[in-house]
PAVOLUM-704858 format. One record per residue (C-alpha): residue number from 1; residue in one letter; x, y, z. Coordinates in steps of 0.1 Angstrom, whole numbers, plus 5000, padded with zeros to 4 digits. Each point is the difference from the previous one (the first is absolute). Last residue first. Layout:
<recs>
(NUM "a" (X Y Z))
...
</recs>
This chain:
<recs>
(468 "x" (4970 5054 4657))
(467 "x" (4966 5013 5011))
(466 "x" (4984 4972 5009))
(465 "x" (4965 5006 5011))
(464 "x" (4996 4984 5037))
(463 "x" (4990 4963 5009))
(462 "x" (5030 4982 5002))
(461 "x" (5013 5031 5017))
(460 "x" (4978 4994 5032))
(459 "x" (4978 5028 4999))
(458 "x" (5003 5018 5032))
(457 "x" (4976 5005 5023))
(456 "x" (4991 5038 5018))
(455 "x" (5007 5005 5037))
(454 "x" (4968 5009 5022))
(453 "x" (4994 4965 5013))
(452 "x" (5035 4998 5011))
(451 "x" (4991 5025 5024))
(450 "x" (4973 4974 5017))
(449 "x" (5026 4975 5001))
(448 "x" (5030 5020 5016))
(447 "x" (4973 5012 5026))
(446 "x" (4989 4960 5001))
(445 "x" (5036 4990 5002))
(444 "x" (5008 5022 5029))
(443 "x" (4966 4990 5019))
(442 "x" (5013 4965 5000))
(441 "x" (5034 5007 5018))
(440 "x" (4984 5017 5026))
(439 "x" (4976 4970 5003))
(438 "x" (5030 4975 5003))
(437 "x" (5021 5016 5030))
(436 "x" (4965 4989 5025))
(435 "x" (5019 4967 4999))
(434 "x" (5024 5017 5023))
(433 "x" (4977 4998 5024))
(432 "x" (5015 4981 5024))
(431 "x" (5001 5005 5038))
(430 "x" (4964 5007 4995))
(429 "x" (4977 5036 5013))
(428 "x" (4976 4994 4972))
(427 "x" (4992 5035 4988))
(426 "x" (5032 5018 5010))
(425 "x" (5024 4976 4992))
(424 "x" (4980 4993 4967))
(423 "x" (5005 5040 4992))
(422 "x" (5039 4997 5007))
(421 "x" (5003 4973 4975))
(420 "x" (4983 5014 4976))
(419 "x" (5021 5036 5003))
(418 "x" (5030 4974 4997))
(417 "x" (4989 4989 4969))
(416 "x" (4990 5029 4982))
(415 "x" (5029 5017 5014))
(414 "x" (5021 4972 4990))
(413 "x" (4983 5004 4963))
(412 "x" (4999 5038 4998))
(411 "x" (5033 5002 5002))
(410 "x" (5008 4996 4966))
(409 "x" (4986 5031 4988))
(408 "x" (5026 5021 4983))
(407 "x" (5012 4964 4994))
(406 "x" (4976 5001 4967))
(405 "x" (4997 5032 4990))
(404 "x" (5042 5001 5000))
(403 "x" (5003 4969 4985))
(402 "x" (4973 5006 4972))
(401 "x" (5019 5033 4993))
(400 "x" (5032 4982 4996))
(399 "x" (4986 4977 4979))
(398 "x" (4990 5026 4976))
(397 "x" (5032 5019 4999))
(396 "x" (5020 4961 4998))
(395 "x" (4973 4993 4969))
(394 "x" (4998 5032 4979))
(393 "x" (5019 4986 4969))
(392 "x" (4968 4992 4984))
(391 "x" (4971 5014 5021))
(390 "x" (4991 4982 5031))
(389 "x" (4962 4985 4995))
(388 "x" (5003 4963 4997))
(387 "x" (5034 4998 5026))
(386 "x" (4975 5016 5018))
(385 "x" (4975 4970 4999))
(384 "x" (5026 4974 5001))
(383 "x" (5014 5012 5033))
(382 "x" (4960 4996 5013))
(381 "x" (4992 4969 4986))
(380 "x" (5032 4988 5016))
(379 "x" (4986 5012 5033))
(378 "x" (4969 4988 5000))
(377 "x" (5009 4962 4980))
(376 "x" (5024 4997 5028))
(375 "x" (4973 5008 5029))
(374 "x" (4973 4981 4987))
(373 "x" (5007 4963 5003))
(372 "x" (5019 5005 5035))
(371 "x" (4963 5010 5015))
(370 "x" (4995 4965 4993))
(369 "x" (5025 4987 5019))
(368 "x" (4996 5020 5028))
(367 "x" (4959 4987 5002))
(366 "x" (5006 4965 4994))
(365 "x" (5031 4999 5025))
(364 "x" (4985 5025 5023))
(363 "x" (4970 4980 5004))
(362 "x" (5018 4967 5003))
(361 "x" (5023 5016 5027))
(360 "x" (4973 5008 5027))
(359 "x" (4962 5012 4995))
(358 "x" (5006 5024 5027))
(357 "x" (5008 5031 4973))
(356 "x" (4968 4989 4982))
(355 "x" (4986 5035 4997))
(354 "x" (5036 5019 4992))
(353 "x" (5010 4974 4980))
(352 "x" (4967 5001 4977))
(351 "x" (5006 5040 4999))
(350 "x" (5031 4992 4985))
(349 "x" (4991 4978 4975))
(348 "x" (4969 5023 4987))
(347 "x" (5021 5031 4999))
(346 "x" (5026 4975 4978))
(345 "x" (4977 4993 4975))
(344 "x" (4987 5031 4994))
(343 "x" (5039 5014 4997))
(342 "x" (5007 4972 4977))
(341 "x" (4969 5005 4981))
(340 "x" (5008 5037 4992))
(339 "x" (5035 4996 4991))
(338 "x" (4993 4971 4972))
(337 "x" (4976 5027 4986))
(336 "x" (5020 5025 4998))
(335 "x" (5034 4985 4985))
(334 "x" (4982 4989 4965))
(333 "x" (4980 4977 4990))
(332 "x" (5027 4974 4980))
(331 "x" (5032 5018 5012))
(330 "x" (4993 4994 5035))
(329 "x" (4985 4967 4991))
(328 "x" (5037 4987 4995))
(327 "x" (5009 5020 5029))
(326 "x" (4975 4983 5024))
(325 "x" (5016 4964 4990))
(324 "x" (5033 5010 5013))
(323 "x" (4982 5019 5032))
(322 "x" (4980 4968 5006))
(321 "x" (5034 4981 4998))
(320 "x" (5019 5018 5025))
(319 "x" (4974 5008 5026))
(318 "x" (4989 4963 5002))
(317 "x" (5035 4991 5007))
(316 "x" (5010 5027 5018))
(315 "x" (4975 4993 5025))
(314 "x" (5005 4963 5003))
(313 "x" (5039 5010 5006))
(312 "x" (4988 5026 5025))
(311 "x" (4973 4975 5019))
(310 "x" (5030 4976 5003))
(309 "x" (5020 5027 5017))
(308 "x" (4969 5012 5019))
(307 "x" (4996 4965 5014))
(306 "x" (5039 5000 5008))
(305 "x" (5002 5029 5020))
(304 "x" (4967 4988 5019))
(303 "x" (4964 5012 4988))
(302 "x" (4975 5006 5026))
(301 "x" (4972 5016 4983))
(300 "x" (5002 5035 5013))
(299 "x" (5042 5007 5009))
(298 "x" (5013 4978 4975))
(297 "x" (4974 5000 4968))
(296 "x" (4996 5037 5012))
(295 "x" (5035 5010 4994))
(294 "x" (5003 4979 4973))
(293 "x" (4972 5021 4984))
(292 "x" (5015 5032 5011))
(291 "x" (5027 5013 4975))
(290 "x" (4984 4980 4972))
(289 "x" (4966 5013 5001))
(288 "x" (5013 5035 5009))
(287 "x" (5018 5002 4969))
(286 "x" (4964 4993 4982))
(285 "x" (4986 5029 5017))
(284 "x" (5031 5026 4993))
(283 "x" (4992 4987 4963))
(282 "x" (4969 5006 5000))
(281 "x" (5000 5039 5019))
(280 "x" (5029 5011 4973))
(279 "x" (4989 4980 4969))
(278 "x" (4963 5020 5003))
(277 "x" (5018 5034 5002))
(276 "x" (5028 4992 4972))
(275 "x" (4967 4985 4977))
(274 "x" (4979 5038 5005))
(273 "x" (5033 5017 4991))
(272 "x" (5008 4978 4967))
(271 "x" (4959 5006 4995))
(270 "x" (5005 5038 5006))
(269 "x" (5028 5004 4974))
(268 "x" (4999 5037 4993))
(267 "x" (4991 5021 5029))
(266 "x" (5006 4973 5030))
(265 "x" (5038 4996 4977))
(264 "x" (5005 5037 5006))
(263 "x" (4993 4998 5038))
(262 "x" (5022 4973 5009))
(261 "x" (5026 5010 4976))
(260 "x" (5001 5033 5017))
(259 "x" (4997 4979 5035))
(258 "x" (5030 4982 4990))
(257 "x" (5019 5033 4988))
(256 "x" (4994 5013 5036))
(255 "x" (5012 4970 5016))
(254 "x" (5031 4996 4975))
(253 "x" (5006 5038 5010))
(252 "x" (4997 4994 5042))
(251 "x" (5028 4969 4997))
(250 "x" (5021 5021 4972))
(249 "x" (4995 5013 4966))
(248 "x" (5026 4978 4986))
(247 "x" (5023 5027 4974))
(246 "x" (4996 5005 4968))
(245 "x" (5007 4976 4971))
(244 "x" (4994 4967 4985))
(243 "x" (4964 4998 5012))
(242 "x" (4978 4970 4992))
(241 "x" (5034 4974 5003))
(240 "x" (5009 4979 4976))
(239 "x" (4987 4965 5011))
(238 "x" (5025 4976 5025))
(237 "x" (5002 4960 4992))
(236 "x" (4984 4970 5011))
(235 "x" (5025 4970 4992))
(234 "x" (5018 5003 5033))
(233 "x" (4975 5006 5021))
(232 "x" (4976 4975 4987))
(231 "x" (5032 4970 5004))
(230 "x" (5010 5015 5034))
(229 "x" (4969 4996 5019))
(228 "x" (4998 4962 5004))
(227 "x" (5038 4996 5022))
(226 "x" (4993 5037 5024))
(225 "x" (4963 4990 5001))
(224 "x" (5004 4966 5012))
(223 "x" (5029 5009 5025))
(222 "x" (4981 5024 5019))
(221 "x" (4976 4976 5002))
(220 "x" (5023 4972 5014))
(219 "x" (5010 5025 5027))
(218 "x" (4966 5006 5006))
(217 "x" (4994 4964 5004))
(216 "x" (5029 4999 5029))
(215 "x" (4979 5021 5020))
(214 "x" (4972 4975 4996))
(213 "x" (5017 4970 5011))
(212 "x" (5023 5023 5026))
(211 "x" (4967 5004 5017))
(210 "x" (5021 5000 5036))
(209 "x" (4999 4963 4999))
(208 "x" (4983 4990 4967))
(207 "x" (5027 4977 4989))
(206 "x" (5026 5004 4973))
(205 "x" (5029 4974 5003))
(204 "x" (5010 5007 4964))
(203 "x" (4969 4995 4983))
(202 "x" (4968 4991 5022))
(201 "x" (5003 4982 5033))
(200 "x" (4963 4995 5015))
(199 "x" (4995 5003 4963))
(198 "x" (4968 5020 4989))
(197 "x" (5019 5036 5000))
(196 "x" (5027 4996 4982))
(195 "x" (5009 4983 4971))
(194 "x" (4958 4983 4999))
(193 "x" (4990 5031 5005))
(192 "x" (5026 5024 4984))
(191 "x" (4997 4984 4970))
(190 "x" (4963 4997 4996))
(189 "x" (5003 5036 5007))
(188 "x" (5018 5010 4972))
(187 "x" (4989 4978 4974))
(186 "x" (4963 5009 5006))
(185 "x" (5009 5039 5001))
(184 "x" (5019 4999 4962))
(183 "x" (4968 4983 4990))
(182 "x" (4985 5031 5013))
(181 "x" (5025 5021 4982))
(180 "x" (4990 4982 4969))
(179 "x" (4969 5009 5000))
(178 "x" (5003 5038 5007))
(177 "x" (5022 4994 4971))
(176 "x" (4979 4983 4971))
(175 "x" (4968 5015 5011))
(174 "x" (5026 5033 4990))
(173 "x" (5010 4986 4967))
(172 "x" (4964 4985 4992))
(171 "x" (4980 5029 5002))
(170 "x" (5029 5017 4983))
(169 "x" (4999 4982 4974))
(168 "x" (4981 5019 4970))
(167 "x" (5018 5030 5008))
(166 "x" (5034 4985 5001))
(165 "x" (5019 4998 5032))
(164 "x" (5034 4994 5006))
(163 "x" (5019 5035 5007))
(162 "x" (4961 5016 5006))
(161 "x" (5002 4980 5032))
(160 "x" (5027 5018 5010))
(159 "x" (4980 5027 5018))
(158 "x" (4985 4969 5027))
(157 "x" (5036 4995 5014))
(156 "x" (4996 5040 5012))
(155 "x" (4968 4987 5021))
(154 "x" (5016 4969 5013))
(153 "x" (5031 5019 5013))
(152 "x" (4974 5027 5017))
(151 "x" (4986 4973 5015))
(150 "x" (5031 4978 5008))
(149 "x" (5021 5027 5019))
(148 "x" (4967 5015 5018))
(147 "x" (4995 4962 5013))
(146 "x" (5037 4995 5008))
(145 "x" (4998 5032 5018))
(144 "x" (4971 4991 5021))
(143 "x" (5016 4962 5004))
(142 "x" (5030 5014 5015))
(141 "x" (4983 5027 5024))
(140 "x" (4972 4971 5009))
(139 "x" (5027 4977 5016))
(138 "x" (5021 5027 5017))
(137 "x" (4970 5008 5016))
(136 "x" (4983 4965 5008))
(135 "x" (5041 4991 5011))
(134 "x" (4992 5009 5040))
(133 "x" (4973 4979 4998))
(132 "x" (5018 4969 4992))
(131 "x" (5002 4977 4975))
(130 "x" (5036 5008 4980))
(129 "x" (5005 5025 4973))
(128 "x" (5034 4999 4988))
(127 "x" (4990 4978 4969))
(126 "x" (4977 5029 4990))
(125 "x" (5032 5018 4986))
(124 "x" (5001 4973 4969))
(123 "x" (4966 5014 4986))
(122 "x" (5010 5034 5005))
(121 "x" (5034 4997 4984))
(120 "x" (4981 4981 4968))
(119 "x" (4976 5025 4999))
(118 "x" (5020 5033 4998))
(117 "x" (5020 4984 4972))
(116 "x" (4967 4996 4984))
(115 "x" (4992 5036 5002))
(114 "x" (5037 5012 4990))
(113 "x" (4995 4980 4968))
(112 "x" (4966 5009 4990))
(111 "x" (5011 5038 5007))
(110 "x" (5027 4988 4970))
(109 "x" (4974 4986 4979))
(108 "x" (4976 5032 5004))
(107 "x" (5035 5020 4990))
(106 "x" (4982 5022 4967))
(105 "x" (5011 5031 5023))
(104 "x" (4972 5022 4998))
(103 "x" (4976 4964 5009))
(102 "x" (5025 4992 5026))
(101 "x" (4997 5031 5021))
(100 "x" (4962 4997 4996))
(99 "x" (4999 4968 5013))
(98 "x" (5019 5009 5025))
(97 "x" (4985 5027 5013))
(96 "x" (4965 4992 4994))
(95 "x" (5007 4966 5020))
(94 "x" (5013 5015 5030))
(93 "x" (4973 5015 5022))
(92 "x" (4973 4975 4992))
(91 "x" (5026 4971 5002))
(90 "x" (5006 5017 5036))
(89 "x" (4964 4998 5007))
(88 "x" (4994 4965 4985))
(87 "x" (5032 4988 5026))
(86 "x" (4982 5020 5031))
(85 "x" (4969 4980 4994))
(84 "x" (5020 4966 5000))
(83 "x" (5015 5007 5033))
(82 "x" (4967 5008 5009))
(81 "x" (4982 4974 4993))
(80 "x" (5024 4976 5014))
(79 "x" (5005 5017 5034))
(78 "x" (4959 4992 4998))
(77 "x" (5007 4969 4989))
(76 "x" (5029 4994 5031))
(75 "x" (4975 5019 5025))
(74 "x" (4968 4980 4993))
(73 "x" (5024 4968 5000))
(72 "x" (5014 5001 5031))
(71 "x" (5036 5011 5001))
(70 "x" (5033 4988 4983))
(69 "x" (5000 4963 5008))
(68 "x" (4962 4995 4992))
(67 "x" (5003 5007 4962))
(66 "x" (4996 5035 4980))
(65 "x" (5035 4997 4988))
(64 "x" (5001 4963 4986))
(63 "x" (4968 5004 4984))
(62 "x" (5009 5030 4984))
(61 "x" (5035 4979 4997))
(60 "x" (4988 4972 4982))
(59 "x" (4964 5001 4976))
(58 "x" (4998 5033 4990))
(57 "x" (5025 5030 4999))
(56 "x" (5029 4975 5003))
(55 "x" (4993 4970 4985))
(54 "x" (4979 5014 4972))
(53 "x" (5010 5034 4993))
(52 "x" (5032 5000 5008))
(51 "x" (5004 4960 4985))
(50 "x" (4986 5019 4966))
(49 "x" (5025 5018 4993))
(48 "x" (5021 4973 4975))
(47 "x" (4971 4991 4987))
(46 "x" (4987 5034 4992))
(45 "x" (5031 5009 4987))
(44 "x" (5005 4969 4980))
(43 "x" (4967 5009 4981))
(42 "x" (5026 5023 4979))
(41 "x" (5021 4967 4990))
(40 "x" (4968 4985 4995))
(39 "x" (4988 5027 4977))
(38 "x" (5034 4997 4982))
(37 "x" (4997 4962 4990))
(36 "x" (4961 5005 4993))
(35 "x" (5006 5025 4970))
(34 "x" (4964 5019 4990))
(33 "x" (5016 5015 4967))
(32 "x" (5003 5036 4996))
(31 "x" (4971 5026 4997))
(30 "x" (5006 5019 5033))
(29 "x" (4977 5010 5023))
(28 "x" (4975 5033 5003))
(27 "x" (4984 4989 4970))
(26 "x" (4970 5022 5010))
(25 "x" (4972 4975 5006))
(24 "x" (4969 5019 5002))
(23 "x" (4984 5009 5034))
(22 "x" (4964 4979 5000))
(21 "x" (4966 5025 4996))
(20 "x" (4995 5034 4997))
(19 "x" (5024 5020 4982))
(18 "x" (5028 5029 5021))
(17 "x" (4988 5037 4994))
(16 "x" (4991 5005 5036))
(15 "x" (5034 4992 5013))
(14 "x" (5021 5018 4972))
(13 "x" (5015 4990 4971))
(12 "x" (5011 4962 5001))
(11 "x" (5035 5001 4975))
(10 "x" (5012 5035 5015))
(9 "x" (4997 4989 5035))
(8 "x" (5027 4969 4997))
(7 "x" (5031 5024 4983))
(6 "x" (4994 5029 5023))
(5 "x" (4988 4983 5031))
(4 "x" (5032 4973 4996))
(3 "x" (5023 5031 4996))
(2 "x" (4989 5008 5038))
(1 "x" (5016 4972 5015))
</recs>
């Protein structure tokens, strides 16, 4: 990874040398033609994962895991927590590594591969898990290793973007595919409610005796992503490799030569730095907002399977299309500025559910849903706004750095959460505090907010000399 610092921290000059005012545009993407047919093929990936992330993660089996058969539900979310703390620290621990591995190599597409293999055998091995206690383990050791499968798979899927993204479209491209996926979500679990999970007698006899409904979801998960993942995968190809000889330098070396880069690019790109530190605590914060709003709607607000179902496909919904529209006015004011309100917005949301946490199911409906307005456009903004800085044929070093920033602190979310949790016990003494979960959550997107404050804007290309 440390060609990048050569090739990136020659153009900028040193930290205190660098202008005042918005980051120029630095043609960092390529000049072709914006062609739709191939960035839907790529946004295939994202619908194609997106049943993890949504059904799975969010709105089915967290909810399914955490729910009165397996344990009461301060120990189930707090199992939760930590399950999904243990996953960020294990992404922190392995994501250098392999992203480094596969930047020397030029294989990103082929780590891609492996990843979503990973996924799909996951996904399909939560069938086994049945509603009892004595599963809660088993239970959170699949889903923990799905999570860390998916993350760092989402993460390597950002690199390509440069494969289909033209500098003036990459607002667009990537509103384009975080959309997508959540349309991708809407499909998905509309099917498996009303195939399901709705029917007294779903598809093939399924009933909800012994949750087989929800454990034969994952197996229709798994399936999703294996059948909608092959087209991107297929037509995404390898790069030349960085380094084309000498030998790997190891698990210790690539950690060493991380922290080298680390170092270097604080020296001589201090507003790429400055962004990679901001992304990391945000986008942790908005994770969390997915991992554990179901878990509230359910456990808080009284949400049945079903309700949180309908709430999901509502969600996805108004997710999807605000995140569409957000990338067109990504590339019209620029990545910054949509991340800043989102955040805002969403600090405000949140601490509305934490104070009317007895208002019932209307206030989380109008409340949840509009938190789902800002968390697309946030984290699209956010793959747009790197993809706006990497340096032309820098991309898979690059996003392996924002990876490896980012999941290097993705515990901090459950551990935000759960610490929350565990402070309400304390203060109010309740069988259910979970809705305490929310303000830990909040505080991570206003740290993330208040360091975003510090990174520079960048002139939307529209706008910026052209040099060609």
């Amino acid at each position: 990874m440390s060609s990048h610092v050569d090739g990136h921290g020659g153009d900028q000059g040193a930290a205190a040398t660098l202008p005042e005012g918005p980051v120029p545009f630095r043609h960092a993407l390529t000049d072709t033609p914006l062609r739709w047919r191939r960035v839907i093929t790529w946004s295939l990936y994202d619908w194609g994962t997106q049943p993890y992330h949504s059904v799975i993660i969010t709105f089915v089996f967290a909810v399914y895991i955490t729910s009165s058969p397996f344990g009461s539900v301060n120990d189930t979310t707090s199992a939760l927590s930590l399950a999904t703390g243990i996953s960020g620290l294990f992404i922190a621990l392995l994501a250098p590594v392999l992203g480094q591995s596969a930047d020397r190599s030029g294989k990103t597409v082929t780590l891609l591969r492996v990843l979503t293999a990973a996924i799909v055998v996951l996904s399909a091995a939560l069938f086994f898990v049945k509603p009892h206690p004595s599963y809660l383990a088993l239970g959170l050791t699949f889903f923990a290793a799905g999570t860390l499968a998916a993350e760092i798979a989402a993460a390597t899927y950002n690199a390509t973007i440069d494969q289909v993204a033209s500098g003036r479209s990459v607002g667009r491209v990537s509103g384009f595919g975080w959309g997508f996926g959540y349309i991708g979500g809407i499909v998905s679990l509309l099917t498996i409610y009303f195939a399901f999970i709705h029917p007294d007698v779903g598809l093939f006899g399924v009933t909800g005796a012994e949750g087989l409904d929800v454990r034969i979801s994952m197996v229709f998960c798994a399936t999703w992503t294996l059948l909608f993942t092959l087209p991107p995968l297929l037509m995404l190809r390898n790069q030349a490799p960085t380094v084309t000889e000498g030998r790997h330098p190891g698990v210790i070396g690539s950690y060493r030569e991380l922290w080298r880069t680390l170092v270097t690019l604080w020296r001589t790109d201090r507003p790429l730095v400055t962004f990679l530190i901001a992304s990391a605590v945000f986008r942790d914060g908005l994770a969390g907002v997915f991992t554990f709003g179901a878990v509230i709607a359910a456990g808080t607000f009284g949400f049945s399977a079903g309700d949180v179902i309908i709430f999901g496909a509502v969600a996805n919904v108004t997710a999807g299309v605000s995140t569409i529209l957000c990338g067109f006015l990504d590339d019209w004011i620029g990545p910054r500025r949509v991340i800043l309100f989102s955040l805002a917005a969403l600090a405000v949301l949140g601490s509305m559910v934490f104070v009317f946490h007895a208002g019932g199911r209307t206030a989380f409906w109008l409340l949840g849903l509009g938190m789902t307005l800002f968390v697309g456009p946030a984290q699209s903004a956010a793959r747009s706004y790197l993809a706006r800085l990497i340096p032309e044929g820098k991309s898979g070093e690059v996003f392996g750095l924002y990876a490896t920033t980012g999941r290097a602190i993705s515990f901090l979310s459950p551990l935000f959460f759960g610490a929350a949790i565990q402070i309400g016990i304390a203060l109010k003494h309740e069988d259910n505090s979970q809705y305490w979960g929310i303000l830990g959550i909040v505080v991570l997107l206003i740290v993330g907010l208040l360091v975003m404050l510090k990174v520079r804007e960048i002139t939307p290309e529209h706008a910026a000399p052209q040099t060609r």
